[in-house]
N, C-alpha and C positions, 0 to 999 in steps of 0.2 A: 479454660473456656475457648472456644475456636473461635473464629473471628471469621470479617463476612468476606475477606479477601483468601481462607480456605475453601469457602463456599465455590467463590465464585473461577478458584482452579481448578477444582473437580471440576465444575460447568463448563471448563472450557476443553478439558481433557476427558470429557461425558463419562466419570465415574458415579454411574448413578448409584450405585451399589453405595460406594463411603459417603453421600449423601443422604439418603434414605437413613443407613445407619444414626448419621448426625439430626435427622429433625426424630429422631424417638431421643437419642441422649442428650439434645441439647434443649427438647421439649420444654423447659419452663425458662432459657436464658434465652430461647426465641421471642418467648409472648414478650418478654418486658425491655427487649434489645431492639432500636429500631433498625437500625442497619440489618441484623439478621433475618427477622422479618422482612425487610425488602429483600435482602440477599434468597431466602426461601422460597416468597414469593414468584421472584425471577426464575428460578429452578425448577418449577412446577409448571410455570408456562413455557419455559425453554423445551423441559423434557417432555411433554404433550404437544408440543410441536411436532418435536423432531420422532418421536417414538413412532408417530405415523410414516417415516421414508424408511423404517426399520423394518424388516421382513417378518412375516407371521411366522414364519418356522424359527425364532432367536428366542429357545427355551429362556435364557437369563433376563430378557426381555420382559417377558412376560411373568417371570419371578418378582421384579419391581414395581410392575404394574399392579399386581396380588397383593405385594409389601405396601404400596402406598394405598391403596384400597384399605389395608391393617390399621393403618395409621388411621385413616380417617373415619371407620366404623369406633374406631378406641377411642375415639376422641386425645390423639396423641397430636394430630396436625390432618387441621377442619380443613376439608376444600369447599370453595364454593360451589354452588350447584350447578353450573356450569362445569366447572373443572372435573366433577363428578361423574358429570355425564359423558363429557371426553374419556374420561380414564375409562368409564364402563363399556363402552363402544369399543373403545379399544383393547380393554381382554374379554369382548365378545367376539371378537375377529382372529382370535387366539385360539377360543376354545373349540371342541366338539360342537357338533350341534345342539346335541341334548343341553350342555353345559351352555352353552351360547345364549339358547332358548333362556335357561334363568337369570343371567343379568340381562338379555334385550328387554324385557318384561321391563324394567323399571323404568323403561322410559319409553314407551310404547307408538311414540308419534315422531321418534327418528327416526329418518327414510332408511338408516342400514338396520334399525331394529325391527322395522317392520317386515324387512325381507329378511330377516332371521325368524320372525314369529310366522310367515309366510310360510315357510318352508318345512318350519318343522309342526306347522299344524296338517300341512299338503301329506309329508313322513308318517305324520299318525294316522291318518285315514288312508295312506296306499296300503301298509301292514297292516289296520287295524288290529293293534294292539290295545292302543287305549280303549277305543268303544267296547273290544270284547271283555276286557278286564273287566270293564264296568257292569254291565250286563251278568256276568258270570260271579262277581263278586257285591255278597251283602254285608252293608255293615253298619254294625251296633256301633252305637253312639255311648260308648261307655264312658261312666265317670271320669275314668285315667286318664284316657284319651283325649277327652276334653280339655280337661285340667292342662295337662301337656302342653295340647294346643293352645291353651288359652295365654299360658304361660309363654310361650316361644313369641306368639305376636301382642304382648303388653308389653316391651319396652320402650318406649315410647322416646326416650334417648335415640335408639338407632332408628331413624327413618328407613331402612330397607327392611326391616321386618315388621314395624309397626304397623298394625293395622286400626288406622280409627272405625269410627263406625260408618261413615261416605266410604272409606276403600273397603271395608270386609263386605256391606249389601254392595258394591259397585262388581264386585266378585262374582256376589252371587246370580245377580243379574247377568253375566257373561254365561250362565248357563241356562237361568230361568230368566227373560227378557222381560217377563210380564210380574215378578216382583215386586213390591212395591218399594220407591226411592227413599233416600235416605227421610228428607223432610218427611214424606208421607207413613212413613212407616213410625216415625217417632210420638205423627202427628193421634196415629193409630193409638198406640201403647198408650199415650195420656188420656185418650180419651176413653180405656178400657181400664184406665188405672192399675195398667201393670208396669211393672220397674223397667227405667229407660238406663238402669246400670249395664254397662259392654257386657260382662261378663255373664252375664242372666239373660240380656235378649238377643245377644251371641247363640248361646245353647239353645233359645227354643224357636230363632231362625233353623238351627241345624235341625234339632229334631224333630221339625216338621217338613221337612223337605222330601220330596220323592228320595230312595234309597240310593239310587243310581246319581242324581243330581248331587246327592249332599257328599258321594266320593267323589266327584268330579271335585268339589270348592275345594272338600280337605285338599287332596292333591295338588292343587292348584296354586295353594297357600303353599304347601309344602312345597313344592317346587320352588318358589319366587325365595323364601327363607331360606333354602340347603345353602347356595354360597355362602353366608354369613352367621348360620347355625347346622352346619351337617348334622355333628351328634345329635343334638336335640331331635333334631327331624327323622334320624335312623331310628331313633328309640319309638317315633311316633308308626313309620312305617313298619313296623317290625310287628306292635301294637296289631296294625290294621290287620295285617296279613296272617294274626293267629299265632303269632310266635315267640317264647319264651325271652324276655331281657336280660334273662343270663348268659344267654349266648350269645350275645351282640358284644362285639370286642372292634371298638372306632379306634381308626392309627392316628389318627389326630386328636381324638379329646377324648379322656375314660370318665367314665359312669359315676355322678357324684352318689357318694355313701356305698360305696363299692362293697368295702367290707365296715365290721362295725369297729375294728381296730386303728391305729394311727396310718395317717396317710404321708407316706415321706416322696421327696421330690431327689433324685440325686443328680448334682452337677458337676463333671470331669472334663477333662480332656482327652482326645484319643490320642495318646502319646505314641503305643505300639499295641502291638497283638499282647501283647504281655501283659500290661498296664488295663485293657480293655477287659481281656480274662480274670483278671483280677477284680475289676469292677461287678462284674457279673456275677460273677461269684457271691461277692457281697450283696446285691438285689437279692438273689434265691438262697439265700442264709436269711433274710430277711423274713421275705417271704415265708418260709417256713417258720417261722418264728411269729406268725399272724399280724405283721407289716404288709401295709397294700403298696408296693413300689413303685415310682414312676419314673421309668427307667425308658430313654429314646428306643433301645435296642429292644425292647418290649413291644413299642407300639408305632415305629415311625418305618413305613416301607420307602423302595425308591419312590422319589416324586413327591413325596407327602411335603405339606409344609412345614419348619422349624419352626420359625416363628409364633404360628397359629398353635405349634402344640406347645412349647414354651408360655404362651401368654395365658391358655385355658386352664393352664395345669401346675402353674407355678402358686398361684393363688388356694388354689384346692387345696393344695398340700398344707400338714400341720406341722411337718419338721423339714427343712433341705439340708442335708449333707452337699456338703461340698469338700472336693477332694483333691485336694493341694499338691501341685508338682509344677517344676521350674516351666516347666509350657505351658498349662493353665494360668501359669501369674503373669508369660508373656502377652497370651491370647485377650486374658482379662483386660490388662493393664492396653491394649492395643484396639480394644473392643472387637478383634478379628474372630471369626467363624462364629460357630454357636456358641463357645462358651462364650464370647464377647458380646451376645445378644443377650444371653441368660443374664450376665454378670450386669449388664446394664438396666435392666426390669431389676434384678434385686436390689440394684443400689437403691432405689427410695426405700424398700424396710430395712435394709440395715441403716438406715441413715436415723429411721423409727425406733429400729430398734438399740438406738444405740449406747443408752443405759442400761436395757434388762433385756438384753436376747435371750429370748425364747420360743424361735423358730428354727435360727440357722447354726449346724453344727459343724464345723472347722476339721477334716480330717487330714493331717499330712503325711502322704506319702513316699514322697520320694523330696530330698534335697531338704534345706534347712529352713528357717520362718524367713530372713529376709531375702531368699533366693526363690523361696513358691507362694509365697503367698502375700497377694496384693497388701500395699502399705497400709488401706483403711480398714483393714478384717484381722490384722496384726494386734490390734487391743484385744480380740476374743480368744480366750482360753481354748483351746485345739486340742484333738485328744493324736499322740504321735500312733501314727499305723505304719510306720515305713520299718519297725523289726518283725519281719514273719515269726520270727521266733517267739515272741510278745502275743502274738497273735490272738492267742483268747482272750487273754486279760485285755487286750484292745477290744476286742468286739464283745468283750461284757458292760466293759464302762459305754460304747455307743450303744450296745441294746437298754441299756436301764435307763440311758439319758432319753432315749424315744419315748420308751414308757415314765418315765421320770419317778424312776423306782432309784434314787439312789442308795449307793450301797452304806455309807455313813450317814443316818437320818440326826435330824435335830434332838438331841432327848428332850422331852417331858419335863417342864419345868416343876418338882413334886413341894410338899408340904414342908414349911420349916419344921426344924424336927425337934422335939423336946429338950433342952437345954438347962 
């Protein structure tokens, strides 16, 4: 367990980076540790200080900013709503415009958010792009689409997508002025006796909307969401604009129910070209073998976030391989790069699973168990992949373990037999 005098030397030697790291792995020895708690506290206010005399062009900067943003949409470490709205202000001043425009939104009455929404409302009307889209494009109010939608803004956990029913009419009023308010409109429904459920007078606010108006809300909505659900919101625009969902391929989060076969996650280390080729290999043998792989080098470009695809996609998956060599057990054991972010989100199910794993499967390829592979994964049975020579016979026993076809079954307990 780290203690609050680590905290507080990263803090004085501004490693935000192994701090950030420490309040997702130290996530439940915070809540109940007072000193760490203050020590975190102090860290948050220190680095929202200082992070404003940091230049908007310091990409790692703004990596942290995104990272503790992660944190507090996961409910991994809450900021106050105050602190929130610093951190938001501050990777609006980071991003693009377009991108800016969606987190100024959430706070609409700071003076730097307002000159963010100034400008890029002034943008849409010099090019008029938006008004022509609209105009130009009609759109059906399809079940799916709905659904979607309705989905993406009921969690009601994350405040920045959530939409009650005062923010979704307060929306729609931003287009139609003259709609009726949240009281009044409720006040309406009861007196018509139709259903004041979100979900039901969500849809027949939308479908009765001029056509034009009611793409303006969707978008609207979609826009204010992308930061904190891209995929979700690509699959809706995609929807909008006529276009098949099979071809929609996000570098950040893939498509739940992808295929109807098992969903595997793999986690390695990039040791070399060698070791990398190797892994690859193993994804598209998979693959062909009707495994949905979720594999970085599949779906993560420059710039993409780790974190966010690790967190979306670790859960999804029904089996994780992991792939054992003496640098993966230093990386793990050190919490450093990605496998040390992966390895620390897995530790609470292997901690779950730690009578009857039946998710994570142990492959070692290179060096021996206590040289690659972390001490507390050292109790699960591992299948050895480091003789190429072995080679089928290894990747028969992990393919049948994914499907859990083993190759020696239980017999049939049969009838006592005449005697």
């Amino acid at each position: 367990m780290i203690s609050q005098e680590d905290l507080y030397k990263y803090l004085l030697n501004e490693n935000w980076k192994e701090i950030l790291d420490t309040l997702y792995s130290e996530r439940e020895n915070i809540k109940v540790d007072t000193l760490l708690t203050f020590a975190s506290n102090t860290f948050v206010h220190e680095f929202l200080q200082k992070v404003e005399k940091y230049s908007v062009d310091q990409t790692d900067i703004l990596e942290h900013l995104i990272t503790l943003n992660i944190l507090h949409h996961g409910q991994f470490y809450i900021l106050t709503e105050e602190q929130h709205k610093r951190l938001t202000v501050e990777i609006a001043k980071r991003k693009p415009l377009d991108q800016a425009f969606n987190y100024a939104k959430n706070y609409p009455d700071d003076d730097f958010c307002k000159k963010i929404i100034s400008d890029f409302n002034l943008l849409q009307k010099k090019t008029a792009v938006f008004n022509d889209k609209n105009k130009e494009k009609k759109v059906s109010l399809s079940v799916e689409i709905y659904n979607r939608l309705f989905e993406l803004i009921n969690n009601q956990i994350d405040t920045a997508t959530y939409f009650s029913g005062p923010r979704f009419i307060d929306t729609v009023r931003f287009f139609s002025p003259y709609f009726p308010t949240y009281p009044q409109y409720i006040e309406k429904r009861n007196e018509e006796g139709k259903s004041t459920s979100r979900k039901i007078f969500y849809y027949d606010i939308l479908k009765n909307l001029d056509e034009n108006i009611r793409l303006q809300v969707i978008r609207r909505i979609l826009e204010i969401t992308k930061p904190f659900e891209n995929h979700k919101v690509e699959q809706i625009e995609h929807l909008l604009n006529g276009e098949p969902l099979q071809k929609v391929k996000n570098s950040e989060q893939i498509e739940n129910n992808v295929s109807a076969g098992p969903v595997v996650f793999i986690s390695y280390s990039w040791d070399n070209e060698e070791h990398k080729d190797w892994v690859l290999k193993l994804a598209n043998r998979l693959s062909g073998d009707g495994v949905e792989v979720i594999l970085d080098r599949f779906y993560l470009r420059p710039g993409a976030n780790l974190q966010y695809f690790v967190e979306n996609n670790l859960g999804r998956a029904h089996r994780v391989i992991i792939i054992f060599t003496p640098n993966y057990k230093l990386k793990a054991d050190k919490r450093a790069g990605g496998v040390g972010y992966e390895y620390s989100i897995m530790n609470v199910e292997l901690y779950n699973n730690m009578t009857k794993n039946e998710k994570f499967i142990p492959l070692l390829r290179k060096g021996n168990m206590s040289d690659s592979i972390p001490t507390f994964m050292q109790q699960f049975i591992h299948i050895d992949v480091s003789n190429d020579e072995n080679g089928e016979n290894s990747y028969n026993d992990l393919i049948r373990e994914i499907y859990n076809e083993p190759e020696i079954k239980i017999p049939k307990i049969g009838k006592k037999p005449n005697l």
